[in-house]
C-alpha positions, -999 to 999 in steps of 0.1 A, spaced: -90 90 -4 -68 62 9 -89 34 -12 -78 50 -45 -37 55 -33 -28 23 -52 -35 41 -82 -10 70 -76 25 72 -93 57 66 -78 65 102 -75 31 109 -62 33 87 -37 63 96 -22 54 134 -24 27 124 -1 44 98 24 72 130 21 46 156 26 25 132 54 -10 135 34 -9 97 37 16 71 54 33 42 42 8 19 55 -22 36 41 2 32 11 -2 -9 18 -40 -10 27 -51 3 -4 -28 -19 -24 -37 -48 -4 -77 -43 -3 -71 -36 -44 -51 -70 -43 -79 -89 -21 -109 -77 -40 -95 -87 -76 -75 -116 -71 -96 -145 -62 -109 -140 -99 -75 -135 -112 -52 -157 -90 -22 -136 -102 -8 -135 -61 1 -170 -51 22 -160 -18 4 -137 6 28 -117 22 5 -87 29 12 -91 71 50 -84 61 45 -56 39 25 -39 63 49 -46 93 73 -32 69 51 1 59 51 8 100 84 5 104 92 29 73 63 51 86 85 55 119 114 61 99 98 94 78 
C-alpha cells in the first residue's frame, strides 16, 4: 500500500496521516522511490533533496 501513496490526493493524504493509516514519511518514501525509479529517464529533478524531506516527514510525523 505505501508504494502507491504518491498517487493519493491532497485530501486523501491528509485523512490518512490525520487518521494514522500511513505517516508522513511513508508519505515521502513512496514519492521518493516513484521520483528515483522514473527520473534517470526523465531528468526532470536536478537537486536531490530527498534526505531533507524525509528529516522533515519525521519531524511532522512527531508533530501529528
Amino acid at each position: 500500500m505505501a508504494d502507491d501513496l504518491w498517487q493519493k490526493s491532497a485530501v486523501e493524504l491528509a485523512d490518512g496521516i490525520r487518521d494514522k493509516t500511513f505517516s508522513c514519511r511513508d508519505v515521502m518514501a513512496s514519492v521518493v522511490a516513484r521520483i528515483r525509479a522514473l527520473n534517470p529517464d526523465l531528468n526532470a529533478i536536478v537537486y536531490d533533496y530527498t534526505e531533507d524531506a524525509l528529516a522533515e516527514a519525521r519531524v511532522l510525523d512527531a508533530e501529528v
